[in-house]
MDAnalysis code that builds the backbone (N, CA, C; Angstrom):
import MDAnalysis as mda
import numpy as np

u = mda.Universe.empty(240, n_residues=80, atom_resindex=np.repeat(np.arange(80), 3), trajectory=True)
u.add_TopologyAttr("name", ["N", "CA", "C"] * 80)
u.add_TopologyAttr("resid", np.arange(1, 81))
u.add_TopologyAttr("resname", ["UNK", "UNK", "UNK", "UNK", "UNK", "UNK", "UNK", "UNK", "UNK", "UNK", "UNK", "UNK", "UNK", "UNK", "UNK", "UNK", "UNK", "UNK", "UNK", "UNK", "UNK", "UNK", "UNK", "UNK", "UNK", "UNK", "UNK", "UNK", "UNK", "UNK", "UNK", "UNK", "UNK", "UNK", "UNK", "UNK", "UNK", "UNK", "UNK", "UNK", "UNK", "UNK", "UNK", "UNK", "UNK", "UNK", "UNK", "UNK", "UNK", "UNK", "UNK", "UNK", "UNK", "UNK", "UNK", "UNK", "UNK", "UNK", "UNK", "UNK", "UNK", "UNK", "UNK", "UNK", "UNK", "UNK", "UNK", "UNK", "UNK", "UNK", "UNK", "UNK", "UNK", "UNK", "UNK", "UNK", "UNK", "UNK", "UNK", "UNK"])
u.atoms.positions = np.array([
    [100.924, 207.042, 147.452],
    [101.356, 205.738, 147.906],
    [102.735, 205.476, 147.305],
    [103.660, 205.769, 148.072],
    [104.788, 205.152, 147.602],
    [105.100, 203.740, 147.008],
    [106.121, 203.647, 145.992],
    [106.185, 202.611, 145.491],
    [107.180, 201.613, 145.761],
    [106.544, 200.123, 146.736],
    [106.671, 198.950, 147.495],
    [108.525, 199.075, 147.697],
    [109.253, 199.114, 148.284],
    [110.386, 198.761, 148.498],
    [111.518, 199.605, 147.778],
    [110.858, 200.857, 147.640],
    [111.723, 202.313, 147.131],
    [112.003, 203.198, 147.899],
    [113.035, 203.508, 148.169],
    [112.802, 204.450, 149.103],
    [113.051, 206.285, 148.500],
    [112.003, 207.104, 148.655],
    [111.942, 208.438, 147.932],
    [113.576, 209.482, 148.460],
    [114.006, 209.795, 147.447],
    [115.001, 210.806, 147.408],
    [114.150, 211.937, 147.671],
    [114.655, 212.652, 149.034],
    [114.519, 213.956, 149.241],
    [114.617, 215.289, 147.873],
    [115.508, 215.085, 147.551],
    [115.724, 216.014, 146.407],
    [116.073, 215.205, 145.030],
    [115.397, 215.593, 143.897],
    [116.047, 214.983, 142.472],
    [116.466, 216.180, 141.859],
    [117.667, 215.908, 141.163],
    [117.809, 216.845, 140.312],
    [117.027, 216.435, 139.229],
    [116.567, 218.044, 138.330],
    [115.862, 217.758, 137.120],
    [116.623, 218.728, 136.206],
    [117.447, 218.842, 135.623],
    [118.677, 219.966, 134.776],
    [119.139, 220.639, 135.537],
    [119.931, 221.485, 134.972],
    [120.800, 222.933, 135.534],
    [120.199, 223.660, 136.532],
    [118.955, 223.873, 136.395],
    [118.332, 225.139, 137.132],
    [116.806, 224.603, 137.853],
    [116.536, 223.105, 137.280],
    [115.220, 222.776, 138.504],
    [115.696, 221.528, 139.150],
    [115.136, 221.257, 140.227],
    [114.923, 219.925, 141.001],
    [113.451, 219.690, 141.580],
    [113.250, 218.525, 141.976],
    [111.973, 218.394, 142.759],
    [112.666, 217.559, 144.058],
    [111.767, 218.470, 144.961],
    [111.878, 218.237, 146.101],
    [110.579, 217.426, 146.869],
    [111.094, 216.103, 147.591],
    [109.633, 215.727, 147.918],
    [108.919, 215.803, 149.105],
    [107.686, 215.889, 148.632],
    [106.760, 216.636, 149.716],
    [107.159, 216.545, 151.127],
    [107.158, 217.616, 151.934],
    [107.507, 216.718, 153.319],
    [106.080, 217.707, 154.363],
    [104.985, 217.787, 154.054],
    [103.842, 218.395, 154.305],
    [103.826, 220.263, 154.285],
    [104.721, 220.570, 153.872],
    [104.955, 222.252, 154.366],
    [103.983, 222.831, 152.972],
    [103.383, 223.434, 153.234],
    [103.002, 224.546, 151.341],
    [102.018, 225.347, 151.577],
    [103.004, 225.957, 153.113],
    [102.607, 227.690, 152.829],
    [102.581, 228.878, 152.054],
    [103.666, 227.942, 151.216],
    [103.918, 229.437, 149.981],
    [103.004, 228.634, 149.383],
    [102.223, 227.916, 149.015],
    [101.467, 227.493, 147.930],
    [100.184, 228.184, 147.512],
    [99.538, 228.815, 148.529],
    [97.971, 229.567, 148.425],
    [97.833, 230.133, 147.268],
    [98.647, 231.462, 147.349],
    [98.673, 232.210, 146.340],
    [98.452, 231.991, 145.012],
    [98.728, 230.305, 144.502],
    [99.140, 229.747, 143.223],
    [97.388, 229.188, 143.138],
    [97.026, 229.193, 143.960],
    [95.551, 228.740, 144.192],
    [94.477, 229.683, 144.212],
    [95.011, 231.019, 144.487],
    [94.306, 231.755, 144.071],
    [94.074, 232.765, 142.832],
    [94.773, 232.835, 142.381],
    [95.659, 232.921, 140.675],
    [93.802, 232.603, 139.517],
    [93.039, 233.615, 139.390],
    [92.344, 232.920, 138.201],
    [92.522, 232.224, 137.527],
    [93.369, 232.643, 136.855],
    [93.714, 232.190, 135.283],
    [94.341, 230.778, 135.289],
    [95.115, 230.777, 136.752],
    [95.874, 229.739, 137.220],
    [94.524, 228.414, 137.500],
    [93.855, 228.383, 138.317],
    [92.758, 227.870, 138.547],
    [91.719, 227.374, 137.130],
    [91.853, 228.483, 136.430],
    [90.694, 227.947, 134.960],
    [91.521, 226.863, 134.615],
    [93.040, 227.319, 134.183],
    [93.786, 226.224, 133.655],
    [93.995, 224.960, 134.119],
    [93.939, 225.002, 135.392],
    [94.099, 223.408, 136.285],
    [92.909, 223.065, 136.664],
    [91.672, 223.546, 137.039],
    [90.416, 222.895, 137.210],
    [89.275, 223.262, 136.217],
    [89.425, 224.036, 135.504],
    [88.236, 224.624, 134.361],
    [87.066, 225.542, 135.551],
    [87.851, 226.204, 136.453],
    [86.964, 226.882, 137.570],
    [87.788, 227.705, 138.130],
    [86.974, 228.879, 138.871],
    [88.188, 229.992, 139.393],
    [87.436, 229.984, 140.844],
    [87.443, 228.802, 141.365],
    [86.731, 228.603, 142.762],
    [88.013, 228.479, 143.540],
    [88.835, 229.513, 144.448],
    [90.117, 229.783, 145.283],
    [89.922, 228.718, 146.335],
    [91.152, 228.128, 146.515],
    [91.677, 226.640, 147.393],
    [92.243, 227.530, 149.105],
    [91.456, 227.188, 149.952],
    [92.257, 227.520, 150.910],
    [92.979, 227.028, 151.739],
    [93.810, 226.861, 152.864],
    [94.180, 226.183, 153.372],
    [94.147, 224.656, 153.620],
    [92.800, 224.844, 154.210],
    [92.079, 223.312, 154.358],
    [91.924, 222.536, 153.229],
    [91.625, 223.197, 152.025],
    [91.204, 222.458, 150.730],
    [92.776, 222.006, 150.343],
    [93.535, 222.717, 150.542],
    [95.079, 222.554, 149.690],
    [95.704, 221.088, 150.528],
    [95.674, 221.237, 151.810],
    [96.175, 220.392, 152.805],
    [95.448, 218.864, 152.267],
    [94.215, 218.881, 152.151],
    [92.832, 217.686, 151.643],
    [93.948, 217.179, 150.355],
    [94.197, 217.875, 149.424],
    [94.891, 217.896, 148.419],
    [96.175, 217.128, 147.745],
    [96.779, 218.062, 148.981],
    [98.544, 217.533, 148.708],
    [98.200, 216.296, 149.661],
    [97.362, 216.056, 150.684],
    [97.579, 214.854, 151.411],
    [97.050, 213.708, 150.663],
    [96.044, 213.820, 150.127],
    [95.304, 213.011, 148.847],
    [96.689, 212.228, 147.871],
    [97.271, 213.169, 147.415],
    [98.204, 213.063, 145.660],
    [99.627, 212.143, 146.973],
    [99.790, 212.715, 148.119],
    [101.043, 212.009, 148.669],
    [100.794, 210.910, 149.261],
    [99.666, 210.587, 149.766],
    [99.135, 209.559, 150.101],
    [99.179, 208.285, 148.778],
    [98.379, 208.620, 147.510],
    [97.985, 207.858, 146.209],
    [98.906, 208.580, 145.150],
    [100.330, 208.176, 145.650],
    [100.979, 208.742, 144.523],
    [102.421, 209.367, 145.153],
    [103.437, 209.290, 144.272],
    [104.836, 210.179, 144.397],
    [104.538, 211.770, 144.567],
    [104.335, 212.382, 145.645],
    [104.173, 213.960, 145.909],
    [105.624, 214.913, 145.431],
    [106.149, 215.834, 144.428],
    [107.158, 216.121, 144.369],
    [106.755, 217.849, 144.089],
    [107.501, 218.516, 144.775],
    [107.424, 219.875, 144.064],
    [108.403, 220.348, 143.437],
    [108.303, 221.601, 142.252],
    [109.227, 221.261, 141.042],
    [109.718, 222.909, 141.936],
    [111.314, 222.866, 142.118],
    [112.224, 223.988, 142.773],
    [112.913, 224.600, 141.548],
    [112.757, 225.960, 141.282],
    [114.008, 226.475, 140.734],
    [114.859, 226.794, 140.806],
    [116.218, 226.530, 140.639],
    [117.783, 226.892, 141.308],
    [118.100, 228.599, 141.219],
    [118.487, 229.299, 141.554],
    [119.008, 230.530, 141.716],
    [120.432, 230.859, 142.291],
    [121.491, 231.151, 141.448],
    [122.252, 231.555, 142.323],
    [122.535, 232.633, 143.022],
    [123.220, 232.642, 144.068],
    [123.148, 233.955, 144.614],
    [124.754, 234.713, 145.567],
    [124.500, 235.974, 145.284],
    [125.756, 236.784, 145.110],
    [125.826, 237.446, 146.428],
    [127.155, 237.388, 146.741],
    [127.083, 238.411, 148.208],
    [127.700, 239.372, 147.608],
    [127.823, 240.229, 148.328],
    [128.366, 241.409, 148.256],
    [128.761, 241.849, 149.173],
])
């Protein structure tokens, strides 16, 4: 739930090398991070894998009741 008469910045910077970017429903790359054991014990105390449907339930839940932001790392990059 956004907060009353704010309007959310697409991108924040957060230092040199991260920003958060806010949700705009996409997190296909996200599965993987859901299926991660170790990743899973640490964030739910369970290694029960999130799939699609569960992740979507999820991020729509936290963006709905709450500021949704995902944390980006900067990279630069070189042509050659």
């Amino acid at each position: 739930m956004p907060i009353s008469n704010i309007v959310r910045p697409e991108i924040l910077p957060a230092g040199s090398s991260l920003r958060l970017r806010k949700y705009d429903c996409r997190f296909a790359f996200a599965p993987h991070w859901y299926r991660d054991v170790e990743t899973l014990l640490l964030v739910n105390g369970k290694a029960d894998p999130y799939d699609l449907s569960r992740l979507e339930r999820m991020y729509s839940y936290w963006d709905e009741h709450g500021e949704l932001f995902f944390i980006e790392a900067l990279q630069e990059c070189s042509f050659a």
